[in-house]
C-alpha positions as CSV (number, residue, x, y, z in Angstrom):
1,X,2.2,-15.9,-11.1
2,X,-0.7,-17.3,-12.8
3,X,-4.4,-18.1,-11.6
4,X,-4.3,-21.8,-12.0
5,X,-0.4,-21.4,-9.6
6,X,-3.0,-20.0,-6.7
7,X,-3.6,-22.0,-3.4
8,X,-7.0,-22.9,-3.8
9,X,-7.8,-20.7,-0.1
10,X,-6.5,-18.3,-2.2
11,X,-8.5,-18.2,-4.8
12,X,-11.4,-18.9,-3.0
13,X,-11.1,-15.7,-1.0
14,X,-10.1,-13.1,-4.0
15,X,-13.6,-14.6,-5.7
16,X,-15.6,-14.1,-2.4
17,X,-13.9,-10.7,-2.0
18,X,-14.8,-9.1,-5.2
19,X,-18.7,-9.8,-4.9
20,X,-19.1,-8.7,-1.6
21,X,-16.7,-6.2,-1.7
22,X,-18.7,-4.8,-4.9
23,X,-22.2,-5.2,-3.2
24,X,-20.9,-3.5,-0.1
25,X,-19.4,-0.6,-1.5
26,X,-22.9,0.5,-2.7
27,X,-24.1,0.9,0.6
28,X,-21.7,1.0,3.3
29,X,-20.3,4.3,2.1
30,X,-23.3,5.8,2.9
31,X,-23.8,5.0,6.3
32,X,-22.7,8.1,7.6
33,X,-24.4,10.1,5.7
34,X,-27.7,7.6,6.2
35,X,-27.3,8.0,10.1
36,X,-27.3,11.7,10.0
37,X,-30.1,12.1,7.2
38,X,-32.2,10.0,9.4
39,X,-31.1,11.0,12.9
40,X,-28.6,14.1,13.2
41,X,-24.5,14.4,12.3
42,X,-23.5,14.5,15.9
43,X,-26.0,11.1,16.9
44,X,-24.4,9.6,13.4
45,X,-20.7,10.4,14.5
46,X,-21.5,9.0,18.3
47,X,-22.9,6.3,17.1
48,X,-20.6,5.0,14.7
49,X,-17.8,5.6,16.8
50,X,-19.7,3.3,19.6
51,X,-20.0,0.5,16.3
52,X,-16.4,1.2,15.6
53,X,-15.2,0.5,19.1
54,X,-17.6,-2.5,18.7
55,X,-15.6,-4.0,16.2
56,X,-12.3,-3.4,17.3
57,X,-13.2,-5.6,20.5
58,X,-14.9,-8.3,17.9
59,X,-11.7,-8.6,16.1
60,X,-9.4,-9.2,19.2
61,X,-12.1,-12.0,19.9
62,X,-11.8,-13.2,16.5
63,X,-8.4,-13.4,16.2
64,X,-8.3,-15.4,19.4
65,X,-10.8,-17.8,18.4
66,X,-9.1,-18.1,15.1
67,X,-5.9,-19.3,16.8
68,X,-8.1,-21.7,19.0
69,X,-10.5,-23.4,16.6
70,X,-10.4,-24.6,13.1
71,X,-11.0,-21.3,10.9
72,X,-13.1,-22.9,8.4
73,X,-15.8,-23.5,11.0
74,X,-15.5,-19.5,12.4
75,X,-15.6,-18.3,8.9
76,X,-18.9,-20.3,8.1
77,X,-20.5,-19.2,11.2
78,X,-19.4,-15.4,11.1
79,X,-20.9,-15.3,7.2
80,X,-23.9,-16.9,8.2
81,X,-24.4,-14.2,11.2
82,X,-23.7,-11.5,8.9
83,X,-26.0,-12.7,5.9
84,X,-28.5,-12.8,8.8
85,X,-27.9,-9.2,9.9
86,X,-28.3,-8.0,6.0
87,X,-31.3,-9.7,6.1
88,X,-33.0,-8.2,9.3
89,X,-31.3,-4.4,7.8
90,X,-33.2,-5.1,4.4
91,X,-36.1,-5.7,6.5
92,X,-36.2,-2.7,8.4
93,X,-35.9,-0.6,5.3
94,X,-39.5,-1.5,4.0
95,X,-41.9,1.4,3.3
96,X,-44.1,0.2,6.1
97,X,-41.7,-0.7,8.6
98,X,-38.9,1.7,8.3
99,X,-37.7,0.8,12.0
100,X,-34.8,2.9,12.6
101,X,-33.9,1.2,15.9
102,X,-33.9,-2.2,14.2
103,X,-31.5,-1.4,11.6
104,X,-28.5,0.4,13.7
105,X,-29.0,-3.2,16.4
106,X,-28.5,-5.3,13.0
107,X,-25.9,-3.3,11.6
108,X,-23.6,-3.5,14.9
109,X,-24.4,-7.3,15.3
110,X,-23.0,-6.9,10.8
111,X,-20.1,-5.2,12.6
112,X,-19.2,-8.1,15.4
113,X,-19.9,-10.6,12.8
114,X,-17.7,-9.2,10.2
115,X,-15.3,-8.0,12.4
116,X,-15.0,-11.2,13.6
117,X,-14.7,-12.5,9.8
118,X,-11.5,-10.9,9.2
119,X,-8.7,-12.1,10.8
120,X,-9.4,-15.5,10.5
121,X,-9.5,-15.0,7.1
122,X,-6.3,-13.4,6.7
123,X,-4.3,-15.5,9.2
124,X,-5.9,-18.6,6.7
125,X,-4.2,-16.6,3.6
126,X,-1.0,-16.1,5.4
127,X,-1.0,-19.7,6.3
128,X,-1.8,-20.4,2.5
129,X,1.2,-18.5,0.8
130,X,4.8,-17.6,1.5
131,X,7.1,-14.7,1.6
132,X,8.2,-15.7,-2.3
133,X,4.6,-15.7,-3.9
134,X,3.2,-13.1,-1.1
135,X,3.4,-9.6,-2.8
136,X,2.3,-10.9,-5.9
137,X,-1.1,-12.4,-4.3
138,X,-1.3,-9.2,-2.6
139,X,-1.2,-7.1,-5.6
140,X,-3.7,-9.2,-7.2
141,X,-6.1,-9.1,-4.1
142,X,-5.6,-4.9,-3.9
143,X,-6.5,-4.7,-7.6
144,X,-9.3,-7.2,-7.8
145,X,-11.0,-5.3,-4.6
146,X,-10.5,-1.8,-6.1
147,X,-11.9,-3.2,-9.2
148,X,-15.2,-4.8,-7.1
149,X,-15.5,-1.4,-5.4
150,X,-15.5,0.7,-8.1
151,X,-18.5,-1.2,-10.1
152,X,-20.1,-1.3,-6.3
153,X,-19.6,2.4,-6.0
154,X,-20.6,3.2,-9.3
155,X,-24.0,1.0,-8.1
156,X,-24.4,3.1,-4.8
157,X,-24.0,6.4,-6.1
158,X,-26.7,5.6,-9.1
159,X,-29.0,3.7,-6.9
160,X,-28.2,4.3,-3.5
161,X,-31.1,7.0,-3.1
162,X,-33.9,5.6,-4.5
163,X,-32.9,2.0,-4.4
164,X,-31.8,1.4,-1.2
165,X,-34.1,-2.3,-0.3
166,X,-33.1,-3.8,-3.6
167,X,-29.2,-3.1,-2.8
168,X,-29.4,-4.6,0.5
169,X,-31.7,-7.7,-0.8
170,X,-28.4,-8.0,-3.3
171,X,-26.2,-8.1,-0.3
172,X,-27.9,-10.2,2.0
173,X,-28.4,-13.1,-1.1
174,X,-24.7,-12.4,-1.8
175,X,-23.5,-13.3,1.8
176,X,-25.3,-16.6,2.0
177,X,-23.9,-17.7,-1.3
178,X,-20.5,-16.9,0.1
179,X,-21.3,-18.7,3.6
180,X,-22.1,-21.7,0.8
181,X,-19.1,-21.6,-1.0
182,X,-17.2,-21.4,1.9
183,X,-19.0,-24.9,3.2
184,X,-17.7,-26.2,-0.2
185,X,-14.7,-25.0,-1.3
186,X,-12.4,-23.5,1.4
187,X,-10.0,-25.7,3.0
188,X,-8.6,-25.7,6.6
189,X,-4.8,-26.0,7.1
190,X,-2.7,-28.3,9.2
191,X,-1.3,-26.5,12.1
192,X,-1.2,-26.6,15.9
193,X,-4.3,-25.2,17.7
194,X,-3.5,-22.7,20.2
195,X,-4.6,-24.2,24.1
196,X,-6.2,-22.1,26.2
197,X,-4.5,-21.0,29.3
198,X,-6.0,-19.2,31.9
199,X,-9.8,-20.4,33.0
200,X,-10.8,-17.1,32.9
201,X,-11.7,-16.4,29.0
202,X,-10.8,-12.6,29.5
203,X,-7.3,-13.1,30.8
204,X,-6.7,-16.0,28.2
205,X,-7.6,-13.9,25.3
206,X,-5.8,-10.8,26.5
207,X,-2.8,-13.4,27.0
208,X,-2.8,-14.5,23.5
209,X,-2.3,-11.0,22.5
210,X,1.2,-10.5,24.8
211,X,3.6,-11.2,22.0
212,X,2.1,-8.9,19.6
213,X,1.9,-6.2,21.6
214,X,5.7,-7.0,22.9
215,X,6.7,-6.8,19.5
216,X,7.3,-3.1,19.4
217,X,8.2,-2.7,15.8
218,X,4.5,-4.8,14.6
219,X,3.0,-1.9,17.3
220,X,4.2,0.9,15.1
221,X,3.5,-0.8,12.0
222,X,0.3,-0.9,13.0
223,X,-0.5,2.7,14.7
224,X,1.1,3.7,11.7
225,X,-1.4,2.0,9.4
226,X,-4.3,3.5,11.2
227,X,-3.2,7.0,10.8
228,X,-2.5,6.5,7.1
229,X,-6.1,4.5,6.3
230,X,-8.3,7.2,8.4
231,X,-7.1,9.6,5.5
232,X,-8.5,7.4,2.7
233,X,-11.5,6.4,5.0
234,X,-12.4,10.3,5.9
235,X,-13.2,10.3,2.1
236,X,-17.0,8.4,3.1
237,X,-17.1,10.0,6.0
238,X,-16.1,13.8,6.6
239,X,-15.7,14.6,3.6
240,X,-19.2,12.8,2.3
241,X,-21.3,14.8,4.7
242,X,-19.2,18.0,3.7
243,X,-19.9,17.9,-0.2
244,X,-23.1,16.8,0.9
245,X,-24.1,19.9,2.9
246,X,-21.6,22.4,0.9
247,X,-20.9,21.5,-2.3
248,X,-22.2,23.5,-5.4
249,X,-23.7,21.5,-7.7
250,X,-22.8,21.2,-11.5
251,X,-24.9,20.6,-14.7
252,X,-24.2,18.2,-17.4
253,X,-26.9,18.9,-19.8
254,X,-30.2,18.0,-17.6
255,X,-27.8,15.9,-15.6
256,X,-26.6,17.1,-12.0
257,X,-24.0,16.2,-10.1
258,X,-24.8,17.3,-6.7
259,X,-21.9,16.8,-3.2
260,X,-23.2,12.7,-3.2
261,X,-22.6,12.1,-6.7
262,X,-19.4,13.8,-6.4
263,X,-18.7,12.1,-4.1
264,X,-19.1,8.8,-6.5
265,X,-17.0,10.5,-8.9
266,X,-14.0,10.1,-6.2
267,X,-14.3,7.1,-5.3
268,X,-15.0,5.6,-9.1
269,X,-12.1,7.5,-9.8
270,X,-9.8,6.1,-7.2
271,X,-10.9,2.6,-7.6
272,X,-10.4,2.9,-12.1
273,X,-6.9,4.6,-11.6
274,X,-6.2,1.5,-9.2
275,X,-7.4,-1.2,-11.8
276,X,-5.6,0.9,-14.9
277,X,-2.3,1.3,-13.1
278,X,-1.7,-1.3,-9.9
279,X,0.5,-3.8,-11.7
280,X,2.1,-0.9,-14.3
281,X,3.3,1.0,-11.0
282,X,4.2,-2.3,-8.8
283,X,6.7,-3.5,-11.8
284,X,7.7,0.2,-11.8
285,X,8.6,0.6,-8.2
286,X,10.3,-3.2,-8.2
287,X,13.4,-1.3,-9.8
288,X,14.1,1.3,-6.3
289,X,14.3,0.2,-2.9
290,X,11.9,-0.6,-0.7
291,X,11.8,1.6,2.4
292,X,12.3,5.0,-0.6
293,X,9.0,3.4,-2.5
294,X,6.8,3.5,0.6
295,X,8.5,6.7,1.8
296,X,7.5,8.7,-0.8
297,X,4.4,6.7,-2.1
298,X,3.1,8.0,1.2
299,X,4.4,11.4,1.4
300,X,2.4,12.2,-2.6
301,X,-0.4,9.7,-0.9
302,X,-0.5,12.4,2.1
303,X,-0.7,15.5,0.0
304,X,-3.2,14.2,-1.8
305,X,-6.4,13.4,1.0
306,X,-5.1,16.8,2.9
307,X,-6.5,19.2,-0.1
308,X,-9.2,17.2,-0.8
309,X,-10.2,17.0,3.0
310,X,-11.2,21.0,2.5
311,X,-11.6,21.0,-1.2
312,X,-15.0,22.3,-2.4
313,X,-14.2,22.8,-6.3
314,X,-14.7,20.1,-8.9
315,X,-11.5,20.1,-10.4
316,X,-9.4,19.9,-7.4
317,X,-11.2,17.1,-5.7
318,X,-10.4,15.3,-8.9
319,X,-7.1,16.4,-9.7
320,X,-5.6,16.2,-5.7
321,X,-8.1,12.6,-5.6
322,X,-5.6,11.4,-8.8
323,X,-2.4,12.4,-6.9
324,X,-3.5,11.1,-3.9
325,X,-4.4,7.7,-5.4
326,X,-0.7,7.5,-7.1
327,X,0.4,7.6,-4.2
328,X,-1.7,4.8,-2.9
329,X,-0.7,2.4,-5.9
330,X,2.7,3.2,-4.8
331,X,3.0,2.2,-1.2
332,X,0.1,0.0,-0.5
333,X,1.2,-3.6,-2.5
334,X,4.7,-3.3,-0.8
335,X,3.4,-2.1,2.8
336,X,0.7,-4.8,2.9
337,X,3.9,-8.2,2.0
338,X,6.2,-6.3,4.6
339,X,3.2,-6.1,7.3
340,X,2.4,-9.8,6.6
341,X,6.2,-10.8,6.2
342,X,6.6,-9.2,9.9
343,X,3.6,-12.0,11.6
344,X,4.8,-15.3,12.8
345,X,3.6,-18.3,11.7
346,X,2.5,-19.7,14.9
347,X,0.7,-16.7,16.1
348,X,-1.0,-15.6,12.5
349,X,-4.7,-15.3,14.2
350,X,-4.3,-13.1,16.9
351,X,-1.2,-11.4,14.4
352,X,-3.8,-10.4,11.5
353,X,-6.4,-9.2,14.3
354,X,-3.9,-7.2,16.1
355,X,-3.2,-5.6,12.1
356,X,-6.5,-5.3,11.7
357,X,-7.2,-3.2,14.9
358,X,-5.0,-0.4,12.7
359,X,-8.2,-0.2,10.5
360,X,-10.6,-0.3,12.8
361,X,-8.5,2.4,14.5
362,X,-8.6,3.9,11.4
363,X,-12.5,3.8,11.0
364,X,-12.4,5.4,14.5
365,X,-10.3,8.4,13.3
366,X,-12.4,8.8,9.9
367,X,-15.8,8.9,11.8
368,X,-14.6,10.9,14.7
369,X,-13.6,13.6,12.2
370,X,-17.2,13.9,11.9
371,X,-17.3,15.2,15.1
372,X,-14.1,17.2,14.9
373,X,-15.1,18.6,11.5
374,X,-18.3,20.8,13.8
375,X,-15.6,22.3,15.7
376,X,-12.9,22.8,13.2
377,X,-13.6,24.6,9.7
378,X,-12.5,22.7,6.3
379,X,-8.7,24.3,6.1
380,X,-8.1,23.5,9.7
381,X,-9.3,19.7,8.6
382,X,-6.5,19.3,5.8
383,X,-3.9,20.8,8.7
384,X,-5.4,18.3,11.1
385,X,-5.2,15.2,8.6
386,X,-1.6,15.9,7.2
387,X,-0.8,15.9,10.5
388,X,-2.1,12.4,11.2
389,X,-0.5,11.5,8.1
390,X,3.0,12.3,8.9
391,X,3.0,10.4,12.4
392,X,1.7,7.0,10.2
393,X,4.9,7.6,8.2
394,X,7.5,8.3,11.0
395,X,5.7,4.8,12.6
396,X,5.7,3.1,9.3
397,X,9.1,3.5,8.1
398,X,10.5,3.0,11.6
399,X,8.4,-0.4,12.5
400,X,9.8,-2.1,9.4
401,X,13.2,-0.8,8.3
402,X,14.6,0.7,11.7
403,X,13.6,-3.1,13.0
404,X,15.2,-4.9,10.1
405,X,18.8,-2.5,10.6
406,X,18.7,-3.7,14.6
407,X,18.6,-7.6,13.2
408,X,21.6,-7.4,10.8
409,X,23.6,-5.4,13.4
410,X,23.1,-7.7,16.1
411,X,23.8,-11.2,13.9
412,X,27.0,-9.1,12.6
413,X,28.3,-9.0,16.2
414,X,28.0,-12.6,16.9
């Protein structure tokens, strides 16, 4: 499929995507470890736990108010809110403010704002493609993101520490150029607004999410994508405060590479091995059958983040980071069409929120491990995220491909 075949929605959201997926990457990672420089590791974990929880309610609102009202309009406002918020964190930064306070209030109003953000945007994607031209736009969209995040990380970890106001005046002009663009160039889709249908907003909202959560199979998908994405997300969490505090640095020359910048080095090498490989490996894996692809794409992906969860020596956390993002390359393109393949087309908002809520989920488990990781020492970790691991798999494979062997055996009795 080429570039000029895209929906223009399409197109308009794998451009946005890469800049401010790029420019976010350089400082978002490093919240965590921001929080408890500046604070303390258990204030940091409770606290981004509270912003988590935050924006898992801001996406349930969001993808009610994307099934009510024309997304365009909620996608303007949302990155308007947001650019704001970037603006307010950059400000706080300043050598003579430095206000602390300020910045975790504008970073949770960020959250609600992004939060918000997402599932409208992804129901509006849905709405633009179809199950035929689906996994190819997907691919395209995985591997343009890891591609934006690895120049972003490669930013962060270079510039992150002495840099920090010029990154977020980057990210705050970035998100009003995208709230621009998307007053231009997005376009809103004919469909059928949802009514509302209770007078109190509370119940209505919970209301629009009955179907979802009566689908049991899109439940499982979904707790199963949250276990497997907290393994991944532990990597700028858990595991960036433990290289942080324990890891030995190494000398290159007059060049060190201290627990942060090894850190860098992860997630560089994630994102290159994503952008070298993602369509090599997704015509590869087109030749076997689905449900064995994502099986063992996520049993090698699972391997993978439980050494490096405890892993203090250089060439492991490479080496198990490498085998760990194979299996990534392998699952991810094919999980993400049969999730989106799953959502019908008159419920796509509050569908794409409730799939959403799996990462936010996620996020939940990742920064909790900070908490868990005080208690627990670094072999107990890799038990405790293989763990996790395995119960996303068992929920995966069962949402999906135990759901699709009920269907045909109940249309072959009729």
């Amino acid at each position: 499929m080429k570039w000029r075949d895209y929906p223009q929605n399409v197109k308009v959201r794998l451009l946005t995507s890469f800049f401010i997926r790029a420019l976010s990457s350089a400082v978002l990672p490093f919240m965590a470890l921001f929080f408890a420089q500046e604070m303390n590791k258990l204030w940091a974990g409770v606290f981004l736990v509270i912003a988590v929880i935050v924006g898992f309610l801001s996406n349930l609102v969001g993808g009610y108010v994307s099934d009510r009202f024309q997304r365009k309009k909620i996608l303007i406002i949302s990155s308007a809110v947001s650019a704001s918020m970037l603006l307010l964190m950059t400000i706080s930064l300043l050598p003579e403010q430095n206000i602390i306070t300020l910045f975790a209030i504008a970073f949770v109003l960020f959250t609600i704002s992004s939060s918000m953000e997402y599932p409208t945007m992804d129901a509006l994607i849905i709405d633009s493609t179809t199950s035929e031209n689906r996994k190819a736009i997907y691919t395209a969209d995985y591997w343009l993101s890891n591609l934006s995040m690895a120049i972003g990380t490669a930013l962060g970890g270079l510039l992150y520490v002495k840099h920090q106001i010029e990154l977020f005046s980057i990210l705050t002009f970035v998100a009003i150029c995208i709230t621009i663009v998307y007053g231009i160039w997005l376009e809103d889709t004919k469909r059928e607004l949802l009514e509302q249908k209770h007078t109190n907003l509370v119940m209505d909202v919970l209301h629009s999410y009955k179907v979802a959560l009566q689908d049991r199979p899109f439940v499982k998908v979904v707790v199963g994508s949250m276990f497997i994405i907290a393994a991944e997300l532990s990597l700028n969490s858990y595991i960036a405060v433990r290289l942080a505090e324990s890891f030995d640095s190494l000398y290159i020359g007059g060049f060190e590479i201290s627990g942060i910048r090894m850190l860098s080095i992860l997630n560089i090498e994630n994102m290159l091995l994503v952008v070298l490989l993602t369509f090599f490996i997704s015509r590869f894996t087109d030749r076997f059958s689905k449900p064995k692809v994502i099986v063992i794409g996520l049993i090698i992906y699972g391997i993978g983040y439980s050494v490096v969860m405890s892993a203090n020596i250089w060439y492991v956390l490479i080496l198990f980071a490498f085998i760990a993002t194979i299996g990534e390359l392998i699952y991810s393109p094919i999980f993400n069409a049969e999730q989106a393949n799953m959502m019908p087309a008159d419920k796509r908002g509050s569908y794409a929120a409730f799939a959403i809520v799996g990462y936010s989920g996620a996020d939940l488990i990742s920064r909790s491990s900070i908490i868990v990781g005080t208690f627990l020492i670094p072999s107990m970790m890799s038990v405790y995220i293989g763990i996790i691991i395995m119960l996303g798999i068992i929920f995966i494979y069962t949402g999906i491909y135990r759901r699709k062997t009920v269907k045909v055996k109940m249309n072959s009795s009729f």
